[in-house]
C-alpha positions in Angstrom: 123.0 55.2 125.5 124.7 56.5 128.7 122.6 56.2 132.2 122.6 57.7 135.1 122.9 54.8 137.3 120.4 52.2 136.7 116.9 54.1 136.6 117.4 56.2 133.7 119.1 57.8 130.7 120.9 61.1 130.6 118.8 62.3 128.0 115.8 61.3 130.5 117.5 63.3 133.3 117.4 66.1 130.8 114.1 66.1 130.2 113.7 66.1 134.2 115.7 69.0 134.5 113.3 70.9 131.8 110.4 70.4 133.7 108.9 67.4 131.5 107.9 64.3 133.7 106.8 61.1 133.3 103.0 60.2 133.9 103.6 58.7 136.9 105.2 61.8 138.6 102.1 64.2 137.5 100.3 64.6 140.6 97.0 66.1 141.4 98.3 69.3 142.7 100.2 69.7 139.7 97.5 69.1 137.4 95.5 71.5 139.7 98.3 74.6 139.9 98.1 74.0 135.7 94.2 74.8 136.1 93.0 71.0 135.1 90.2 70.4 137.9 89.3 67.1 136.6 90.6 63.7 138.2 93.9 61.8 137.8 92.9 59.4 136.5 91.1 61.0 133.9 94.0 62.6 133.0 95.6 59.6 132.7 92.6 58.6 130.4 93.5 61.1 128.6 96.9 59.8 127.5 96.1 56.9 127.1 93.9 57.1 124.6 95.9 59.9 122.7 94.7 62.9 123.4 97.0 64.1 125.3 100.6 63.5 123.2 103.7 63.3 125.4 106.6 65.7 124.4 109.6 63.1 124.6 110.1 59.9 125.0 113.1 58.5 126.8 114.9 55.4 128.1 113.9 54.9 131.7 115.7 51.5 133.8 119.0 49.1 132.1 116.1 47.2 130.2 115.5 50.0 127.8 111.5 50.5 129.0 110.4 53.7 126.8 108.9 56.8 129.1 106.7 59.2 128.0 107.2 62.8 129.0 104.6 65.5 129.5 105.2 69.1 129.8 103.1 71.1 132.3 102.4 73.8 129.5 100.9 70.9 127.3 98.4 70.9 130.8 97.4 74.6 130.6 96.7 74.2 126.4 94.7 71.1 127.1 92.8 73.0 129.8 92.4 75.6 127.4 91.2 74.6 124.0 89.7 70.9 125.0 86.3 70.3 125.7 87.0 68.9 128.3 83.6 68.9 130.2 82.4 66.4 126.9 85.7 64.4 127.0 84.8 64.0 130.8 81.4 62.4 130.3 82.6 60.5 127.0 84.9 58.9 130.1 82.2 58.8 132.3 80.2 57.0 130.1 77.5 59.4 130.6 77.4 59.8 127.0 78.3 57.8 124.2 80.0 59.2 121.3 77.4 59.6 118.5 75.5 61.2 121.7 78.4 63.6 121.7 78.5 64.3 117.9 74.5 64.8 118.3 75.0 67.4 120.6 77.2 69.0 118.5 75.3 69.0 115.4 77.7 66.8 113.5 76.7 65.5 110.1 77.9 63.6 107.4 77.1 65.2 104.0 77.8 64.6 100.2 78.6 67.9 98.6 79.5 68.9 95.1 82.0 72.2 95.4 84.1 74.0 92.5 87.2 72.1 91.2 88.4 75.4 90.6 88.8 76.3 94.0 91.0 73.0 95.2 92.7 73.4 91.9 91.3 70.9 89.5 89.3 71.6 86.3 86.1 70.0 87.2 83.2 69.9 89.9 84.2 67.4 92.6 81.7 65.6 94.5 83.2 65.1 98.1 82.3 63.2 101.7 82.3 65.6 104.0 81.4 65.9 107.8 79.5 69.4 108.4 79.9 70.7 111.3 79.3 74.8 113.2 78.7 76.1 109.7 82.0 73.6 108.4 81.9 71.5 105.5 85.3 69.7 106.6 86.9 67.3 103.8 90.1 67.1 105.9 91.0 67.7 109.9 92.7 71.2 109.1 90.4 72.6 106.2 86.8 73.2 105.3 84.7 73.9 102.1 83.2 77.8 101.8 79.8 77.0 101.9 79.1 79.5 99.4 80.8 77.4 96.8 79.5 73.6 97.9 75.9 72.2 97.1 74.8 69.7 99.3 74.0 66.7 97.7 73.0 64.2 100.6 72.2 64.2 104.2 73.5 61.0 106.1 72.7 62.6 109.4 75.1 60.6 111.9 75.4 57.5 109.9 78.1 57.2 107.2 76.8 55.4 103.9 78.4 52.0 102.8 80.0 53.9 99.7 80.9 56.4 102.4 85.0 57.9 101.4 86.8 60.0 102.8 90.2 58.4 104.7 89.9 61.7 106.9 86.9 60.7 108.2 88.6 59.5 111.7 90.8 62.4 112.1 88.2 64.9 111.9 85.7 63.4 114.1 88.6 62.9 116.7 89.2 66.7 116.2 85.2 67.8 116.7 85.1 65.3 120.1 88.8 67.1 121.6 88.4 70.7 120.5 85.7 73.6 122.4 86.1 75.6 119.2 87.3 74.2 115.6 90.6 76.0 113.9 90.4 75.1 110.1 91.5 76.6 107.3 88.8 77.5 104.7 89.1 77.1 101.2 87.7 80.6 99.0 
């Protein structure tokens, strides 16, 4: 890996050149000309727990210490589609996460829905986590409603026999997002 001296890679100095930057150069003006009015620190927050992805990573100093890059249009999206008002307090601890999920009228359900419609012969009963009129079995899709009978109502507690190994992924998504995108099965 060639380096530019001895503070960083060429493909690092690349990524400079297209505008990506490493957390530590993201200033508060920037975040504020990208419309994020929060602080610094909670956008650093926000990395570091994952919710906001870097777009590269790159070699930064001879001892090979990985870099994460941002770009500023990641910034405007986040500012965008998060909510971040509920992320803010979640940080704040103003409010815990099943306060959050509460307030977003977040349940976890056991629903029986047509095998015909996922493409299987038979009924299937499935763990789902309802949620603005969403029956979601999986972060990217949700059950019509017309087709699913609920079978149980867990409220916010998941049951011991409790499966579903999305479970995670779409509570992550219903905390991060103002408004859910998922694709719904007919």
């Amino acid at each position: 890996m060639p380096y530019l001296g001895k503070s960083m890679s060429v493909n690092a100095a690349i990524a400079h050149s297209k505008g990506l930057l490493p957390l530590s150069s993201i200033t508060k003006e920037m975040l504020l000309k990208n419309g994020f009015t929060y602080p610094k620190v909670f956008f650093n927050w926000l990395c570091q727990k994952g919710y906001i992805k870097p777009s590269e990573f790159h070699h930064a100093s001879v001892s090979c210490r990985m870099v994460r890059y941002y770009d500023p249009k990641r910034i405007r999206f986040v500012v965008q589609v998060f909510d971040l008002d509920s992320l803010y307090a979640l940080y704040r601890r103003k409010i815990t996460k099943e306060e959050l999920l509460h307030s977003k009228n977040v349940e976890f359900v056991k629903v029986i829905t047509s095998g015909s419609r996922l493409g299987v012969k038979q009924d299937l009963i499935l763990f789902c986590i309802k949620v603005d009129g969403y029956m979601m079995w999986s972060k990217d899709t949700a059950l019509d409603m017309r087709y699913t009978a609920l079978i149980e109502n867990y409220g916010l507690s998941r049951p011991r026999e409790w499966h579903n190994p999305d479970s995670n992924k779409i509570v992550r998504k219903i905390i991060m997002f103002k408004d859910l995108r998922v694709r719904r099965v007919r």
